[in-house]
C-alpha positions as CSV (number, residue, x, y, z in Angstrom):
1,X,35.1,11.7,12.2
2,X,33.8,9.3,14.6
3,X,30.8,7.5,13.1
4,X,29.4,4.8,15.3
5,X,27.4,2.0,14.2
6,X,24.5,1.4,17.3
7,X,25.0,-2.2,17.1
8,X,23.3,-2.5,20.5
9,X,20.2,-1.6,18.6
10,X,20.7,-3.8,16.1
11,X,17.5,-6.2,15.3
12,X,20.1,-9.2,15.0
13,X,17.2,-11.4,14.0
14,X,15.7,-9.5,11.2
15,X,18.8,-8.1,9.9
16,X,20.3,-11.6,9.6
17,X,17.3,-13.2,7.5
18,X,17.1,-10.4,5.2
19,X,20.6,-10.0,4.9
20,X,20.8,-13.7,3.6
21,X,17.5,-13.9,1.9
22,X,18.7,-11.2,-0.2
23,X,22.3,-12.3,-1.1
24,X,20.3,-15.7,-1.9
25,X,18.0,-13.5,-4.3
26,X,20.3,-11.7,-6.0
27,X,23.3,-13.7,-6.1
28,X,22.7,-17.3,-5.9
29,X,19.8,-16.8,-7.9
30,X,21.4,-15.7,-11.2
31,X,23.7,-18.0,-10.8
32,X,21.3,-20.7,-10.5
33,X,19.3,-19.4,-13.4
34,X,22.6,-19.1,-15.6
35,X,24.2,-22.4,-15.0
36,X,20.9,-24.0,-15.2
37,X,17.5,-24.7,-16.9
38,X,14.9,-24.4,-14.1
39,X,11.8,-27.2,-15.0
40,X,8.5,-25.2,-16.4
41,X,6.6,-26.2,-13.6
42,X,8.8,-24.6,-11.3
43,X,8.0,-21.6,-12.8
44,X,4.4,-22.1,-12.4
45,X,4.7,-22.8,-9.0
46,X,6.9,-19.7,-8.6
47,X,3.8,-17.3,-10.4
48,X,1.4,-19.4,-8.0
49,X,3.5,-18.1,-4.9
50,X,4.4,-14.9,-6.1
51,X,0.2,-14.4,-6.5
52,X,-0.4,-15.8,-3.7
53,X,2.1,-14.8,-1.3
54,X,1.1,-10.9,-2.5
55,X,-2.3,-11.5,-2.0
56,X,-2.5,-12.4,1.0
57,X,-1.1,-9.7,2.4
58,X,-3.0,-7.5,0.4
59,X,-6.6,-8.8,0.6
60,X,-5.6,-10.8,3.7
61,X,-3.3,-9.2,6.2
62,X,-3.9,-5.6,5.2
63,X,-7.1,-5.2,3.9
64,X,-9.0,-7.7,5.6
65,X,-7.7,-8.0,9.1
66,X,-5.9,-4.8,9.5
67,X,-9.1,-2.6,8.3
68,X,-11.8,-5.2,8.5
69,X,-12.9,-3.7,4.5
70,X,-14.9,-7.3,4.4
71,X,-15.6,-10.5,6.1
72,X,-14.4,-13.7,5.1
73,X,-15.1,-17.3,5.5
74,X,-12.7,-19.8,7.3
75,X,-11.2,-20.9,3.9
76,X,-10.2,-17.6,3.0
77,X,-9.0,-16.7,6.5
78,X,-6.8,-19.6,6.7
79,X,-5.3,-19.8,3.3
80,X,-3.9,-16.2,4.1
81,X,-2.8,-17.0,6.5
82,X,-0.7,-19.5,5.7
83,X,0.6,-17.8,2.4
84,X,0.7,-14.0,4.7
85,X,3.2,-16.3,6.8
86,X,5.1,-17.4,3.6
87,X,6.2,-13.8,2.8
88,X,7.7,-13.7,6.0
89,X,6.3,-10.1,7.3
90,X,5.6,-11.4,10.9
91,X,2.3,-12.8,11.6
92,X,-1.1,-11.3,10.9
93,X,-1.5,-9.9,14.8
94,X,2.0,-8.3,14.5
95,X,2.0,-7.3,11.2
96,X,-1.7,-5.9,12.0
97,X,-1.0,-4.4,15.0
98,X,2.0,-2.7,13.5
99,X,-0.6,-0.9,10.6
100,X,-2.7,0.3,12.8
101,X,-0.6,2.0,14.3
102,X,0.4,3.5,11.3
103,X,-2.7,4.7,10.1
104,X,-3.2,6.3,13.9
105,X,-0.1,7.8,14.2
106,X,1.2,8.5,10.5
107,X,4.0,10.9,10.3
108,X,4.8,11.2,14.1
109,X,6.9,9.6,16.2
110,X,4.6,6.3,17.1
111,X,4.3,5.4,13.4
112,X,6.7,2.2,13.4
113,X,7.9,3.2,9.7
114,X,7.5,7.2,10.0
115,X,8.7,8.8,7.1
116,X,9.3,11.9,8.5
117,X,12.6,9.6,10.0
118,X,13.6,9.2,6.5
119,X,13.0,7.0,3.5
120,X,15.2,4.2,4.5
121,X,13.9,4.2,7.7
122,X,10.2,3.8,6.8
123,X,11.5,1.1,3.9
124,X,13.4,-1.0,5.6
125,X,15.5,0.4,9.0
126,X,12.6,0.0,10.9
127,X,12.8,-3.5,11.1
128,X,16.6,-3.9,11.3
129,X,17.0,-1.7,14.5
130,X,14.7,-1.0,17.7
131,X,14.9,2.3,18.5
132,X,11.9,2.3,20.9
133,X,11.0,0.0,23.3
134,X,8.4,-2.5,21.8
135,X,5.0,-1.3,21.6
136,X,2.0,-3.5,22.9
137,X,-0.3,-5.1,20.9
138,X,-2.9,-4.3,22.7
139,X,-5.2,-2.8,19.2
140,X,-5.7,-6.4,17.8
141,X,-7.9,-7.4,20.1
142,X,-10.5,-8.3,17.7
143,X,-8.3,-10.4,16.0
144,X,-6.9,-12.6,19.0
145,X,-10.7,-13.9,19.5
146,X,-10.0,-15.4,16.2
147,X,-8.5,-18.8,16.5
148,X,-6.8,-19.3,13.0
149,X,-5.1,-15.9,14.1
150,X,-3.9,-17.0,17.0
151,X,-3.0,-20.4,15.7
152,X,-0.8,-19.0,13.0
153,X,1.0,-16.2,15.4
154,X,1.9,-19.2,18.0
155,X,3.3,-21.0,14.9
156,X,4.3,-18.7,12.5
157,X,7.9,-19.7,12.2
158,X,7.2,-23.4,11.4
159,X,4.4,-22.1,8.9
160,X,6.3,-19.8,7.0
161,X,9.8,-21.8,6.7
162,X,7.6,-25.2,5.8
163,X,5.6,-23.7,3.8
164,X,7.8,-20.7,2.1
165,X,11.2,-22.4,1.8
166,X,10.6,-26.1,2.7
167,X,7.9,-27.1,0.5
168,X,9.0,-25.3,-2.9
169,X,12.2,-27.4,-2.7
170,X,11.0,-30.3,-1.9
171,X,8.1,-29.9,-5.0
172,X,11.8,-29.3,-7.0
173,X,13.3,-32.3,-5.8
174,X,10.6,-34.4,-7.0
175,X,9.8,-32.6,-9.9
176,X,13.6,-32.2,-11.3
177,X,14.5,-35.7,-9.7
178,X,17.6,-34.3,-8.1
179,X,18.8,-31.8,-5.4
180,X,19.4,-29.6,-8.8
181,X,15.2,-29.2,-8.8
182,X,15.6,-29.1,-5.1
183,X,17.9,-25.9,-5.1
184,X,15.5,-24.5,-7.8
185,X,12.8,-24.9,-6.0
186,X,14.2,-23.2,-2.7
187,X,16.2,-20.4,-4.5
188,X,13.8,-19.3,-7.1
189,X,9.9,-20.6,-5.5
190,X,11.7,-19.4,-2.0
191,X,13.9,-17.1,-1.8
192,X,13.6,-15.1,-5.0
193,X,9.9,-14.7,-4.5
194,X,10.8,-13.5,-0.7
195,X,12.8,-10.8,-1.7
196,X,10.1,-9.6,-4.6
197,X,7.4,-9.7,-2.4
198,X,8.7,-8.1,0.4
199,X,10.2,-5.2,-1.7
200,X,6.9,-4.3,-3.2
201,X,5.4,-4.6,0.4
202,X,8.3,-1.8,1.8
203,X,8.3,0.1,-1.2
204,X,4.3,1.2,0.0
205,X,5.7,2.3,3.5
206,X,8.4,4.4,1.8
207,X,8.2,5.4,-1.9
208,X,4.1,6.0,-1.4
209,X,4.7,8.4,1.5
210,X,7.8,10.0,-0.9
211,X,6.4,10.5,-4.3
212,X,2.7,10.5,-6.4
213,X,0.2,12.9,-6.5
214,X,-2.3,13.6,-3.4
215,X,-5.6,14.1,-4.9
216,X,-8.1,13.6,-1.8
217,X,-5.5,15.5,1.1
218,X,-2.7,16.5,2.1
219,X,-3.3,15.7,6.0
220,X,-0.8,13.2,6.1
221,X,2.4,12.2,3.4
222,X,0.4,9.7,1.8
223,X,0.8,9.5,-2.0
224,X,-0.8,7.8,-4.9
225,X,1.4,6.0,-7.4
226,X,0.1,3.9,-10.3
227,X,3.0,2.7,-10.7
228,X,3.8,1.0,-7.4
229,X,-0.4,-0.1,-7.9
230,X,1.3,-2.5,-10.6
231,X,3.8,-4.7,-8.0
232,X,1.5,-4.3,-5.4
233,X,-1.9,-5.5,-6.8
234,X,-3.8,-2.2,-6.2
235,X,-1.9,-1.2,-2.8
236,X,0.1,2.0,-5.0
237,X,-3.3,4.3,-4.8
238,X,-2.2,4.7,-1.4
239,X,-3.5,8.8,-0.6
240,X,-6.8,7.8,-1.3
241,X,-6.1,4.4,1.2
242,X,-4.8,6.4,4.4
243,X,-8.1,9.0,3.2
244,X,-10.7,5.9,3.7
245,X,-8.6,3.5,5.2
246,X,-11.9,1.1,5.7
247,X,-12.8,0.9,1.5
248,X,-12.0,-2.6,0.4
249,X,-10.9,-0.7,-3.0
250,X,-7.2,1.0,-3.0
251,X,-8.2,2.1,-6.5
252,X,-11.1,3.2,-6.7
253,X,-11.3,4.4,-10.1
254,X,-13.2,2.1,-12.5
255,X,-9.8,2.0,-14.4
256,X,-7.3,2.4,-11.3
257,X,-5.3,-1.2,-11.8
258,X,-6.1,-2.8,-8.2
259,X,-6.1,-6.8,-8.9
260,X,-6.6,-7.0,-4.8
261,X,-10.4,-5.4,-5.6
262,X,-10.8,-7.8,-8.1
263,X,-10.4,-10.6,-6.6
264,X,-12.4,-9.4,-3.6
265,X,-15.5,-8.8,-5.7
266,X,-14.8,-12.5,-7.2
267,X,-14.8,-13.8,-3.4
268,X,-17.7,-12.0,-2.7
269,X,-19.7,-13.3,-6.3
270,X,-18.3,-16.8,-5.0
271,X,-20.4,-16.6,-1.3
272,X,-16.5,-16.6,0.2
273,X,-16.7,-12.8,1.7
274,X,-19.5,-10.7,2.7
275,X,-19.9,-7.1,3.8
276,X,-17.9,-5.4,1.9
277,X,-17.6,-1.8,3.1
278,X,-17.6,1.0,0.4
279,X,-17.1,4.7,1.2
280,X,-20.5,6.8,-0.6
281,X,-18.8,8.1,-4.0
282,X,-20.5,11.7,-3.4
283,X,-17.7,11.6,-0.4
284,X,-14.8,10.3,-2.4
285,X,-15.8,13.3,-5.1
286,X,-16.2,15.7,-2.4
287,X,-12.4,15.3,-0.8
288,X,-11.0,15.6,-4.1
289,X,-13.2,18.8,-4.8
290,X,-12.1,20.0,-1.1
291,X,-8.3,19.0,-1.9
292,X,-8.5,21.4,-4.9
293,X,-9.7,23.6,-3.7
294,X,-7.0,23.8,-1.0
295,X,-4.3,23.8,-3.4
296,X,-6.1,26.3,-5.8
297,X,-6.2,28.5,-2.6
298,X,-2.5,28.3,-1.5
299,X,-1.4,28.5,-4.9
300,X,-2.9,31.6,-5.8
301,X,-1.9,33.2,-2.5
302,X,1.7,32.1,-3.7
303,X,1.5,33.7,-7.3
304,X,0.3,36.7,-5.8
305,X,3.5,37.3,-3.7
306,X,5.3,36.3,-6.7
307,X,4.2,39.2,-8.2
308,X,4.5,41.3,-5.8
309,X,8.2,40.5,-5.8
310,X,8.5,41.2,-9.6
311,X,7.0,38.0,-11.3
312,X,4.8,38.2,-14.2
313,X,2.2,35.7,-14.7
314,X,-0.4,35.2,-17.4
315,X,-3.8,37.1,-16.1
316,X,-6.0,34.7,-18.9
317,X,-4.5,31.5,-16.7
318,X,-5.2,33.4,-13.5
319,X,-8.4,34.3,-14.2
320,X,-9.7,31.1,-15.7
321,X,-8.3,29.6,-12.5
322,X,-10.5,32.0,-10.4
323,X,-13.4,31.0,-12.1
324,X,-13.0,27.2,-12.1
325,X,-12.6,27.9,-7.9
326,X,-15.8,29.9,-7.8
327,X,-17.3,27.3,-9.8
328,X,-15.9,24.7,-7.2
329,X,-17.2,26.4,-4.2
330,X,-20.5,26.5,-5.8
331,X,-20.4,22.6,-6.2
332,X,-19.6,22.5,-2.4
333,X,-22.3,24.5,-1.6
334,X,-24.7,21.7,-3.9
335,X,-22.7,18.8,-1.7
336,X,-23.3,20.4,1.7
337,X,-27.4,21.3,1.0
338,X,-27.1,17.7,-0.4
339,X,-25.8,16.4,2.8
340,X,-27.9,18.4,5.2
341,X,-31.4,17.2,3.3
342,X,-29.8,13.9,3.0
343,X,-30.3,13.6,-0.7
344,X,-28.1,11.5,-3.2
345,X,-26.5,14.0,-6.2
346,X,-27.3,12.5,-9.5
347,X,-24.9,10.8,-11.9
348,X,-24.4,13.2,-14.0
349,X,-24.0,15.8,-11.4
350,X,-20.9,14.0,-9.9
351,X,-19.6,13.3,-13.5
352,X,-20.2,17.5,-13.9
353,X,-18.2,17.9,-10.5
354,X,-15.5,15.6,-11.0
355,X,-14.8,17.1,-14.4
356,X,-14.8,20.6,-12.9
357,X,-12.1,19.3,-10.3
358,X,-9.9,18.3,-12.7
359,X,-9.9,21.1,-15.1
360,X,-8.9,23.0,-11.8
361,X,-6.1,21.0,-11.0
362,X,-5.1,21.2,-14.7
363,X,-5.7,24.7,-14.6
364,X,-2.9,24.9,-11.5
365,X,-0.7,23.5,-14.0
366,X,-0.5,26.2,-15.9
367,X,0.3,28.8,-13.8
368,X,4.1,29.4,-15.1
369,X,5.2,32.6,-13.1
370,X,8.2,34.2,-14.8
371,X,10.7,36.5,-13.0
372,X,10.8,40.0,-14.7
């Protein structure tokens, strides 16, 4: 068997600083941590990075210059940009650039980290190998006419080494007194945090696109996971994201765990972001009712060959299911005649509807064909 490696595609740069970032991480690190008591502050200072360093790539690179969900003053602006640069990801106009095209093209050849290639492709082989030749950034043009953009993209590097690596061992130094607090610093603060944060950042591209439920469509392999939600600040409620990709909220839920919302709405209480786009929630409960109604559709169609081919299935489940769908079509109808007179359902007529969805979907649950 001849199995050759294409080390001509080989993203030399990339694959060297992740390679030693994460041997730093999970090697040195331990050691570090074993053979040595790191100062409290350090550890402050590596929960102040780890927030920070998340966030603004979150609220910053993704959800404020990649989909323009809300405006922000300078402060803002800058201060994620200089701790987006810090978790090296590229710069905003790269990284931004890079999105978009994802959300344009998702699932097809022109998505930089298309699952459809595979998962390790869309977690991390897309940036350690160039299989296409590099596509122009020519869909950032509204961020280039920003000049804190462009300033951080022309010095990116020098940002994100001073800053990321540079600056938490120095802070050691001084705070340990020694290059001990020095190593600390730049292990734990820096290269630890590196690795976390950019793990939770490729584990959205890959494992959100892989596995979760899809309760607004299944138009693209888009997934929602609470659980990634919880090492992402909110980013894990990804089907409804690529759904209403211009929402500042990920989870949109009162009780969906999305810290990146949050702190948005604090921003925006503080006078530091304005115009915070929102999709209508009479539309959000309207994909989910069409969504189950798709499923109930193409699931019912299925059971029904099952039994054609010998499968017995329990009529009460069926035919509860057939009545929660007529009862869901009727609610479309309400939404549509809604729409066209251009009149706002009530409260409790969207609680009614959502509630109806979900019994549905539970209802799909149930359906347990068994092979005579």
């Amino acid at each position: 068997m001849n199995l050759r490696i294409p080390f001509e595609r080989v993203n030399w740069v990339n694959t060297s600083f992740l390679f030693a970032m994460t041997l730093l991480a999970v090697i040195a690190a331990p050691i570090y941590l074993f053979k040595y008591d790191l100062h409290w502050s350090l550890w402050a200072l590596f929960g102040f990075y780890m927030i920070s360093t998340g966030l603004s790539i979150t609220l910053g690179y993704h959800r404020l210059f990649s989909h323009l969900s809300f405006k922000a003053k300078w402060p803002i602006r800058l201060f994620t940009l200089v701790f987006g640069a810090c978790a090296f990801e590229n710069s905003a106009i790269h990284w931004c650039s890079d999105h978009r095209r994802h959300h344009k093209h998702t699932d097809h050849d022109d998505d930089p980290y298309d699952i459809s290639k595979g998962f390790f492709w869309a977690h991390i082989g897309w940036i350690l190998f160039k299989l296409n030749a590099p596509k122009p950034i020519d869909n950032v043009k509204d961020l280039q006419k920003d000049a804190l953009v462009r300033f951080q993209d022309k010095h990116y590097a020098l940002i994100a080494f001073s800053v990321g690596l540079i600056l938490p061992a120095i802070i050691g130094y001084l705070v340990m007194g020694s290059m001990v607090g020095a190593a600390g610093g730049f292990l734990i603060v820096g290269a630890l945090r590196v690795v976390l944060v950019q793990q939770s950042t490729f584990f959205i591209n890959s494992l959100c696109h892989t596995i979760g439920s899809q309760p607004y469509s299944t138009r693209c392999s888009a997934r929602d996971s609470w659980i990634m939600a919880l090492v992402t600040y909110g980013e894990g409620y990804h089907n409804y994201h690529h759904e209403f990709q211009h929402d500042y909220r990920n989870g949109v839920k009162v009780w969906n765990f999305d810290p990146t919302k949050w702190a948005i709405l604090l921003l925006h209480k503080l006078g530091l972001v304005s115009d915070l786009r929102r999709v209508p929630t009479i539309k959000i409960v309207a994909a989910e009712m069409k969504e189950a109604q798709r499923k109930a559709e193409a699931r019912l169609a299925e059971l029904a060959e099952l039994n054609g081919n010998g499968a017995t299935i329990c009529e009460h489940t069926v035919a509860r299911v057939n009545e929660l769908l007529a009862q869901l079509k009727r609610n479309l109808g309400e939404f549509e005649n809604s729409v066209s007179q251009s009149l706002e359902a009530s409260r409790a007529t969207l609680k009614r509807w959502r509630r109806e969805t979900r019994e549905l979907v539970r209802g799909l649950g149930e359906l347990r064909p068994a092979m005579a």
